[in-house]
Residue frames relative to the residue before (quaternion, step in Angstrom):
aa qw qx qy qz dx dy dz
X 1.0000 0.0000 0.0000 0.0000 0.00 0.00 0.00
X 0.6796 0.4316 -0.3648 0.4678 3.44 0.81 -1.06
X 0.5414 0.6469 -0.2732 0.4623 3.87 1.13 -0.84
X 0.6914 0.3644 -0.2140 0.5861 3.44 0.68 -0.47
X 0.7580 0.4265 -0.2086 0.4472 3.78 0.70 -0.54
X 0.3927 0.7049 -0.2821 0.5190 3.20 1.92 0.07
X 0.7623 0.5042 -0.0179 0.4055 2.50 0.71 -2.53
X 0.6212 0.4765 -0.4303 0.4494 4.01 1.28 -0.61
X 0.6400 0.6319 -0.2967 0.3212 3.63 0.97 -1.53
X 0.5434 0.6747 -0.2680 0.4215 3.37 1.73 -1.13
X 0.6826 0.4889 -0.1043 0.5330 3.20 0.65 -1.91
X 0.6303 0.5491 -0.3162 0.4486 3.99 0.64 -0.76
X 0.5304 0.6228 -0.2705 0.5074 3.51 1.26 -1.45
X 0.7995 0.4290 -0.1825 0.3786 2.94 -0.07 -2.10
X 0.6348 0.6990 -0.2156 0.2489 3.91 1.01 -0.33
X 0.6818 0.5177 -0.0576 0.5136 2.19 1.88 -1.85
X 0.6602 0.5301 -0.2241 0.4826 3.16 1.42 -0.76
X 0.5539 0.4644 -0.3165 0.6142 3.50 1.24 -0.13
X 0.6106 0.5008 -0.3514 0.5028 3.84 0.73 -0.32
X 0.6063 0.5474 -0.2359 0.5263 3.26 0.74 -1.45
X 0.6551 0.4363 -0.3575 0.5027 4.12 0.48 -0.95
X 0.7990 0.3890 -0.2797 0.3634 3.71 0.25 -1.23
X 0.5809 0.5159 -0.3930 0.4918 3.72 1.35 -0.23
X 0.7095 0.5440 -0.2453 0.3748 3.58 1.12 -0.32
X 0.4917 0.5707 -0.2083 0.6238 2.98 1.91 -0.99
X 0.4460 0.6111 -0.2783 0.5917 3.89 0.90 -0.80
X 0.8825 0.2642 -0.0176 0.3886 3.03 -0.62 -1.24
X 0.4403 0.7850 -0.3823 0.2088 3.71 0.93 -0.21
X 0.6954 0.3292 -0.0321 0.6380 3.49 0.74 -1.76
X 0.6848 0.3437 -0.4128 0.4925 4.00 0.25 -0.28
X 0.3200 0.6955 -0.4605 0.4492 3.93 1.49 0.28
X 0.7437 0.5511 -0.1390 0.3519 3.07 0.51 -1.55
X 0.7588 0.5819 -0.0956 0.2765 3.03 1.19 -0.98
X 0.4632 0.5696 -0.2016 0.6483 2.42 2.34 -1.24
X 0.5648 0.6135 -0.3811 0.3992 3.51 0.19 -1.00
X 0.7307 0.2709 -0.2279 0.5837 4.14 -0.06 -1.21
X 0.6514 0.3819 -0.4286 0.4961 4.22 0.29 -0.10
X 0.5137 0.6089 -0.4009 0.4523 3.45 0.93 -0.48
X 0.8009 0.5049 -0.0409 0.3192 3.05 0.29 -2.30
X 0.6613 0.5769 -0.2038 0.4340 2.99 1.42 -1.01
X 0.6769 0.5668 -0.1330 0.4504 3.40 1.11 -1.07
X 0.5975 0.5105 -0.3165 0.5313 3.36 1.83 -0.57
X 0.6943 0.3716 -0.3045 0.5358 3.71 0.69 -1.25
X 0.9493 -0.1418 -0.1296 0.2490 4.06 0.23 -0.29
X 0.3904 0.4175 -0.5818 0.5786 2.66 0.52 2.26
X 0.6295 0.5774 -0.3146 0.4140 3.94 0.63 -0.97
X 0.7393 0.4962 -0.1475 0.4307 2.95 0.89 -1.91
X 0.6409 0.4437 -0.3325 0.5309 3.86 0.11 -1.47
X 0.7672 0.4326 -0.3334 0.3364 3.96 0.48 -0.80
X 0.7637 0.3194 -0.3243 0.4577 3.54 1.09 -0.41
X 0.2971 0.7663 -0.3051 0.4811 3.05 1.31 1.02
X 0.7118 0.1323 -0.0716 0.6861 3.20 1.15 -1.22
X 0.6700 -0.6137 0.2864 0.3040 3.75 0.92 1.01
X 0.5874 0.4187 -0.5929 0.3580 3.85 0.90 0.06
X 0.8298 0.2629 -0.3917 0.2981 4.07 0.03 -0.12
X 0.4563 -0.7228 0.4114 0.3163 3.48 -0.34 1.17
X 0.4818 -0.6514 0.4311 0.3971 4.13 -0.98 0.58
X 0.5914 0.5286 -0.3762 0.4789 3.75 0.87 -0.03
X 0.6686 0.3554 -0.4128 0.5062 3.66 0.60 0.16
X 0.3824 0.5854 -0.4210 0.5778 3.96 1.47 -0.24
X 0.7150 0.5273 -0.3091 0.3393 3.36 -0.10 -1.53
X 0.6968 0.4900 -0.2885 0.4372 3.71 0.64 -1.71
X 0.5107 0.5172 -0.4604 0.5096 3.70 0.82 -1.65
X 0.8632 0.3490 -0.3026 0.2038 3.66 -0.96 -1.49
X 0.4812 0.6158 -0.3704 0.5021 3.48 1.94 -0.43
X 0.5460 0.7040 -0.3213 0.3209 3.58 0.87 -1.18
X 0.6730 0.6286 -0.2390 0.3078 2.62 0.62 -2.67
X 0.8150 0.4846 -0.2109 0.2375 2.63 0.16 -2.54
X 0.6450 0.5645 -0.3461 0.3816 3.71 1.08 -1.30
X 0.6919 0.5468 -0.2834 0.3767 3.45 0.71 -1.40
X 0.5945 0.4635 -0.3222 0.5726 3.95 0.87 -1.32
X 0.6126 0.5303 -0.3980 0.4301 3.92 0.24 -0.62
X 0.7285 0.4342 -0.2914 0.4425 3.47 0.41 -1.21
X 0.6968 0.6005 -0.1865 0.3452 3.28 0.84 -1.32
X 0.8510 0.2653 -0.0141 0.4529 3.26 0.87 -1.15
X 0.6067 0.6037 -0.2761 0.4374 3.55 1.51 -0.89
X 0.4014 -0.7868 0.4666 -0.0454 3.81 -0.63 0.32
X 0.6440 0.4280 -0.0584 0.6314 2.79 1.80 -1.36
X 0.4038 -0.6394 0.6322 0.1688 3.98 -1.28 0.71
X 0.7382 0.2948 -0.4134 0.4441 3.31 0.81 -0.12
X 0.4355 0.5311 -0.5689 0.4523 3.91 0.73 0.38
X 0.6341 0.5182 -0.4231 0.3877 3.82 0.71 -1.16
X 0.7967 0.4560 -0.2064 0.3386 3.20 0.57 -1.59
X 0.7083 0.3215 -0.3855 0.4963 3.47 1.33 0.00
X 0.2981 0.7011 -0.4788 0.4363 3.71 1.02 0.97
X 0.7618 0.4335 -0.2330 0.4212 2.78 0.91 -1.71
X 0.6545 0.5512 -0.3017 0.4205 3.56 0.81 -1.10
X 0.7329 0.4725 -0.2587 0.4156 3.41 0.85 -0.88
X 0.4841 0.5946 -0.3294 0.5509 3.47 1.89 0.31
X 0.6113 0.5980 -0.2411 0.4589 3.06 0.91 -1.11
X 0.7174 0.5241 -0.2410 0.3906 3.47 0.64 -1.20
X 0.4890 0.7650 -0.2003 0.3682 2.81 1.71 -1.56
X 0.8180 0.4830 -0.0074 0.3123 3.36 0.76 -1.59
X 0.7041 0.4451 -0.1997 0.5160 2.62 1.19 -1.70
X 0.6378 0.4920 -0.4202 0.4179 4.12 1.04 -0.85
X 0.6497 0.4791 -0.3665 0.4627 4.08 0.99 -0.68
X 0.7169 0.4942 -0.3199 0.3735 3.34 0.84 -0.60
X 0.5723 0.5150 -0.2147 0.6009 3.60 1.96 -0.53
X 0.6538 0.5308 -0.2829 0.4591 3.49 1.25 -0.37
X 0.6028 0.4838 -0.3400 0.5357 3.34 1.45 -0.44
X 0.8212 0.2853 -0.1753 0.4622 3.67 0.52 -0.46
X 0.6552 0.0011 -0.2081 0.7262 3.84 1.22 0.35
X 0.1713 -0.6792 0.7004 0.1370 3.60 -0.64 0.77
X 0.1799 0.7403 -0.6454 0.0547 3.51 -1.08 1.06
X 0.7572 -0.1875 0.3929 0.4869 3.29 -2.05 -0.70
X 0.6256 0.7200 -0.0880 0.2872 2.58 0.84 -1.99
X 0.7097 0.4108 -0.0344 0.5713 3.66 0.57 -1.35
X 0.6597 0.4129 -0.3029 0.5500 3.93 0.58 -0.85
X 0.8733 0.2045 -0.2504 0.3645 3.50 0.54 -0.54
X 0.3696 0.6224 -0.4517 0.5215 3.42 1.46 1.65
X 0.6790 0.3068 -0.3482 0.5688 3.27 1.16 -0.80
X 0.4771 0.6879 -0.3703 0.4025 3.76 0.69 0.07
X 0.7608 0.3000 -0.3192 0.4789 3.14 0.99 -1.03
X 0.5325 0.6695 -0.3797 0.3522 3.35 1.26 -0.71
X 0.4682 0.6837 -0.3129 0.4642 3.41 1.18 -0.92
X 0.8407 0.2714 -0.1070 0.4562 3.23 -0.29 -2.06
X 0.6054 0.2701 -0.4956 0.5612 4.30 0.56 -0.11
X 0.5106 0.5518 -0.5687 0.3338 4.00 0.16 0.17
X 0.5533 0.5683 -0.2006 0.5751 3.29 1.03 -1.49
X 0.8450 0.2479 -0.2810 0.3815 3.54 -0.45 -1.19
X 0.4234 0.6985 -0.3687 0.4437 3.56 1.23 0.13
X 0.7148 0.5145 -0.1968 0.4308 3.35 1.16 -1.16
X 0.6659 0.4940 -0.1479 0.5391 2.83 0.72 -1.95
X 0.5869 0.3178 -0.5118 0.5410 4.44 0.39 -0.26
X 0.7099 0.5451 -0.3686 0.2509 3.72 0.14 -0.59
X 0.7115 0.4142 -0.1974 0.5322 3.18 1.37 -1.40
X 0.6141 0.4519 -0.3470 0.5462 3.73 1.11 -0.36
X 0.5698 0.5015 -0.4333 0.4859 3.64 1.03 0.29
X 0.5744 0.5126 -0.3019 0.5623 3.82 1.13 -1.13
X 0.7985 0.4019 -0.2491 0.3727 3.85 0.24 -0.80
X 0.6988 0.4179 -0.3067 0.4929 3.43 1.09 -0.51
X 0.3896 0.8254 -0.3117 0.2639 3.43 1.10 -0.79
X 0.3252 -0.7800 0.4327 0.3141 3.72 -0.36 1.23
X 0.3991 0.6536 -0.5095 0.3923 2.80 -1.90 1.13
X 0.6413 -0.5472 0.3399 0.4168 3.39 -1.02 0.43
X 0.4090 -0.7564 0.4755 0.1858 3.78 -1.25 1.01
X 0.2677 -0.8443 0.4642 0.0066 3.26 -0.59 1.21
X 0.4970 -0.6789 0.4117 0.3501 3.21 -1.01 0.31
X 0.3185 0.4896 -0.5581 0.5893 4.03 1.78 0.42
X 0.7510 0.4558 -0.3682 0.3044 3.87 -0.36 -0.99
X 0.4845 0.4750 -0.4103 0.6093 3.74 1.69 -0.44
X 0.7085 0.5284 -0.2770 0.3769 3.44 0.28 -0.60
X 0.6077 0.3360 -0.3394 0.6346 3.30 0.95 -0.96
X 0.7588 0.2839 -0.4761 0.3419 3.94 -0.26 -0.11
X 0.5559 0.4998 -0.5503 0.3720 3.57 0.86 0.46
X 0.4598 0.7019 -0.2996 0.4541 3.27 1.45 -0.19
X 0.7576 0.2845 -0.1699 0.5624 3.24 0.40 -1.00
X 0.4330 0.6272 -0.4664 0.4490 3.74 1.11 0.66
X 0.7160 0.4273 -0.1810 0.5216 3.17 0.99 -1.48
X 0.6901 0.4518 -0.4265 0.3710 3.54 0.89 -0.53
X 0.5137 0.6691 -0.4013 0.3570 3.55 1.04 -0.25
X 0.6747 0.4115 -0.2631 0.5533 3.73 1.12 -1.48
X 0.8654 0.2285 -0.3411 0.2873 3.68 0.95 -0.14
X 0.3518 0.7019 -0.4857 0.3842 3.32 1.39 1.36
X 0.6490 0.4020 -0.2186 0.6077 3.33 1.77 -0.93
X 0.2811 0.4847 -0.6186 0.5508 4.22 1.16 0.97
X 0.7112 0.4156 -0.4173 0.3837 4.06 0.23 -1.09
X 0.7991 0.4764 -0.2679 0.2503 3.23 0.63 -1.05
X 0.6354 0.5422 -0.2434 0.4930 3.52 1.56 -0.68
X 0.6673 0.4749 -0.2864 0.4971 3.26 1.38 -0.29
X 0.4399 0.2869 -0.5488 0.6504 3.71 1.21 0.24
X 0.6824 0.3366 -0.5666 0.3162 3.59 -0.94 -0.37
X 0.8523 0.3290 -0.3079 0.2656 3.52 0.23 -0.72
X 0.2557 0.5607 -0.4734 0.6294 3.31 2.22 0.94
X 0.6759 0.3130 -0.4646 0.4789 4.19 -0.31 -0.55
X 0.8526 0.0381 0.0958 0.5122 3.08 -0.11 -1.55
X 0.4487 -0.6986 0.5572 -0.0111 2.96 -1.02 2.05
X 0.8134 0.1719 -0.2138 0.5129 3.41 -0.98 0.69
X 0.1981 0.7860 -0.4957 0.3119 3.49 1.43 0.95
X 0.7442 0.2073 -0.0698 0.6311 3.75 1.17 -0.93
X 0.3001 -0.6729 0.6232 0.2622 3.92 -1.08 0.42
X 0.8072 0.3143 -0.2324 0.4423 3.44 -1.71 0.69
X 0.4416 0.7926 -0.2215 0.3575 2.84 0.85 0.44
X 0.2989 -0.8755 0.2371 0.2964 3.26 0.59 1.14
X 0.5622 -0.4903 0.2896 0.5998 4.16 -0.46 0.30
X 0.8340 -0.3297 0.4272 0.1153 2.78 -2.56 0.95
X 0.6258 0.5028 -0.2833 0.5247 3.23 0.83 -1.85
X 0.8541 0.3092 -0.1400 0.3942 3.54 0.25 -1.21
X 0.4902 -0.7840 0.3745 0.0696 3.03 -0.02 2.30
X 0.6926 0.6539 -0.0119 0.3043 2.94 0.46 -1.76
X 0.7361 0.3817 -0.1718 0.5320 3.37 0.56 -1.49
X 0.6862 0.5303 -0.2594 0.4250 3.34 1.10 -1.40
X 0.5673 0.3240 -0.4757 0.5890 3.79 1.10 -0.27
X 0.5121 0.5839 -0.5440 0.3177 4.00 0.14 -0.26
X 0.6827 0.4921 -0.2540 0.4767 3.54 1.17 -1.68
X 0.7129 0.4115 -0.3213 0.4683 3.89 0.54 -0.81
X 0.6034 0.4767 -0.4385 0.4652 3.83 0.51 -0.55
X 0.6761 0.4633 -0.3124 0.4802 3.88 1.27 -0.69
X 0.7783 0.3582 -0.3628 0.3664 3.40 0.94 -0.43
X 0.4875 0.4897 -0.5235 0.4985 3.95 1.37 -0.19
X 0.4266 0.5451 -0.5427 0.4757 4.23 0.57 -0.90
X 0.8788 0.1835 -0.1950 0.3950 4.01 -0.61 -1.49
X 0.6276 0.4147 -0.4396 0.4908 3.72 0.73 0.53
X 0.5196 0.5355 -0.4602 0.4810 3.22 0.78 -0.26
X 0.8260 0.1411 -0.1114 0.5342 3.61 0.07 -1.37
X 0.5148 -0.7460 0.3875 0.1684 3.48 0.97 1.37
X 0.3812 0.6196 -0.5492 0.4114 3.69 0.95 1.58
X 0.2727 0.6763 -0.6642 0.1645 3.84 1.19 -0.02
X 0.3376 -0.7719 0.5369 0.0436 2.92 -2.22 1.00
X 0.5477 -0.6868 0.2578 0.4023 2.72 1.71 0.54
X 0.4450 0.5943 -0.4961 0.4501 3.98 1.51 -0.30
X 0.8152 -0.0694 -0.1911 0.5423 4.26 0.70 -0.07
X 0.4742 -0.6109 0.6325 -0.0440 3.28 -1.22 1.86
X 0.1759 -0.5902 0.7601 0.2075 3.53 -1.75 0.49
X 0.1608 -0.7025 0.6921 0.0401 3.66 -1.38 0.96
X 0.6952 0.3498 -0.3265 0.5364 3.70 0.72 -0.17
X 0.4497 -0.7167 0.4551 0.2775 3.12 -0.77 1.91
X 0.5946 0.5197 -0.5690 0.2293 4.13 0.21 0.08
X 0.7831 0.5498 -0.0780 0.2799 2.86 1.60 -0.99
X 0.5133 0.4671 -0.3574 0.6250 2.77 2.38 -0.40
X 0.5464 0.5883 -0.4154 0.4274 3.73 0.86 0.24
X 0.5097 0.6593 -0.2081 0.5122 3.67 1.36 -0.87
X 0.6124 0.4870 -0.2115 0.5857 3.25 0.74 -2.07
X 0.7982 0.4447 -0.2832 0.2914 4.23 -0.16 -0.96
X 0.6983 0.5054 -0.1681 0.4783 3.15 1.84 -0.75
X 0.6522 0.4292 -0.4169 0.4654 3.28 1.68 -0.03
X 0.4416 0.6444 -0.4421 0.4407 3.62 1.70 -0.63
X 0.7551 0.3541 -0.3804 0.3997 3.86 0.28 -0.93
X 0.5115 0.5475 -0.4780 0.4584 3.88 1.08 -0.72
X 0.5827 0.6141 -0.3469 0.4037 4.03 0.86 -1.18
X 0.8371 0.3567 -0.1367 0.3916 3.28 0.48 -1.26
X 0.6771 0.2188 -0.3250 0.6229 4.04 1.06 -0.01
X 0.4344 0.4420 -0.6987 0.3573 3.72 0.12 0.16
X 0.7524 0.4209 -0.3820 0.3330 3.82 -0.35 -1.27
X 0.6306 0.6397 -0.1753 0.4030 3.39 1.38 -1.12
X 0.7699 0.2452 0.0619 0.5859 3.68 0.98 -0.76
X 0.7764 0.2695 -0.2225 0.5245 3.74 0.17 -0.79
X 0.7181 0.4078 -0.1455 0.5448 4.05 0.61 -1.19
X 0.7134 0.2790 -0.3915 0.5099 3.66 0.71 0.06
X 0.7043 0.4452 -0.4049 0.3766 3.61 0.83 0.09
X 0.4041 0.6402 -0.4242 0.4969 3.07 1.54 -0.22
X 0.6721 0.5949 -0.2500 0.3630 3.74 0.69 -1.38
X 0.5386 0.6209 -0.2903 0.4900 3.42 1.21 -1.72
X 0.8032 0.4174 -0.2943 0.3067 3.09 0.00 -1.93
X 0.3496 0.7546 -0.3285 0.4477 3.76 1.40 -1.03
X 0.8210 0.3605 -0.0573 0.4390 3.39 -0.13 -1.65
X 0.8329 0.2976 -0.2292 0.4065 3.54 0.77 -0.84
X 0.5979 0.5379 -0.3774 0.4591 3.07 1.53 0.33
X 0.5208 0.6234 -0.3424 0.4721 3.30 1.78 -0.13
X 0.5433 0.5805 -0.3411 0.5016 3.56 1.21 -0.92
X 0.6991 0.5535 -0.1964 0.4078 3.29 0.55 -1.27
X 0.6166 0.4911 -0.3471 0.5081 3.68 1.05 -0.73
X 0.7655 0.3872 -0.2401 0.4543 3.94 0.96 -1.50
X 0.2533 0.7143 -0.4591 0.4636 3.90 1.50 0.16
X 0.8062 0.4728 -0.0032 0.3556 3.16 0.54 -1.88
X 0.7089 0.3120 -0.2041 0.5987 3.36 1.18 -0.67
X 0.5744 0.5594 -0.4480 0.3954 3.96 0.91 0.23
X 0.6122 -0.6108 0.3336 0.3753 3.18 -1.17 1.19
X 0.5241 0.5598 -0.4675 0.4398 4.00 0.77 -0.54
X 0.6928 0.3886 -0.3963 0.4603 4.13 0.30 -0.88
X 0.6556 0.6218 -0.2456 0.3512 3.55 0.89 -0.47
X 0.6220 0.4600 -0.1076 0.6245 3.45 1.83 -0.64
X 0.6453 0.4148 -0.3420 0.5427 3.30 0.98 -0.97
């Protein structure tokens, strides 16, 4: 009896975990998709709005917590992407929640990292799904436009601790006091350094940050160059390669 009641729990297990694979498999490449409508809606709709004060930066915050946890689960494979989600939540929390009741160096650059290993959590996951051998899809174009935007909005964390230490780190900038707007202004300037259209209306003046600002302009300028056009190529030459196959000449030969 106990042998048999083993032997169901086993077989149950072994189900769920086969269910649990084919809903993920399922759900893999329409991930992606969700992800850039997601992503897309944060940097230009989210952003320009908590800017002018109707969407508050805690309800941003939760969405991108969400994102990151759900696309991880969904797509990642690996226990150590989960396990650095989780930690990079943790960090998340524990520096906002320490920031609300001692505001420090100290505290700004906990939720910071949490931020940037959230982010770099994603971007290893989603730059795993897209590179991944096999035929190139149009989700895998997608995921690498994805991991475009996540780039201009890993260096939003990073320009926004510098311009927490050292104030007056960026010009034109709207006031300190006014959280919000000021992430509105920095998500707009890593967006026009990244794809190297700054207008010059906000400047870095602190050399980490005009150094920051140069390292995301070159990441801007060979990602499309090099990673997103080979991604395309392959696309195309794997399409050729499919109608090769289906023409009446591969069929004779």
């Amino acid at each position: 009896m106990r042998r048999g009641n083993a032997l169901a729990r086993a077989i149950a297990s072994d189900v769920n975990r086969h269910s649990f694979k084919r809903w993920r498999e399922r759900l893999h490449d329409p991930a992606l998709t969700l992800l850039l409508a997601l992503e897309t809606v944060i940097v230009f709709v989210l952003s320009p709005l908590r800017g002018l004060g109707v969407v508050a930066s805690p309800t941003i915050a939760i969405v991108v917590v969400l994102l990151v946890i759900t696309v991880v689960v969904v797509l990642s494979r690996s226990t150590g992407a989960i396990v650095l989600v989780l930690v990079s939540v943790a960090l998340n929390v524990a520096g906002s929640a320490m920031h609300l009741s001692h505001p420090s160096p100290a505290t700004d650059l906990l939720s910071a990292a949490g931020e940037v290993l959230a982010r770099g959590a994603l971007a290893w996951v989603v730059a795993r799904a897209v590179f991944a051998p096999g035929r190139i899809t149009h989700y895998r174009i997608q995921g690498a436009i994805v991991l475009y935007l996540n780039f201009a909005l890993i260096f939003v964390v990073l320009y926004r601790l510098i311009d927490e230490l050292a104030p007056n780190a960026f010009t034109h900038l709207r006031a300190a006091g006014d959280m919000p707007a000021t992430l509105a202004d920095i998500t707009y300037f890593s967006l026009s350094t990244l794809t190297t259209s700054a207008f010059g209306d906000i400047t870095p003046v602190h050399p980490l940050a005009r150094s920051l600002a140069n390292l995301e302009a070159i990441i801007g300028q060979l990602y499309p160059a090099t990673l997103l056009a080979r991604i395309v190529t392959l696309e195309l030459a794997s399409r050729r390669r499919l109608a090769g196959r289906r023409s009446p000449g591969s069929d004779s030969a």
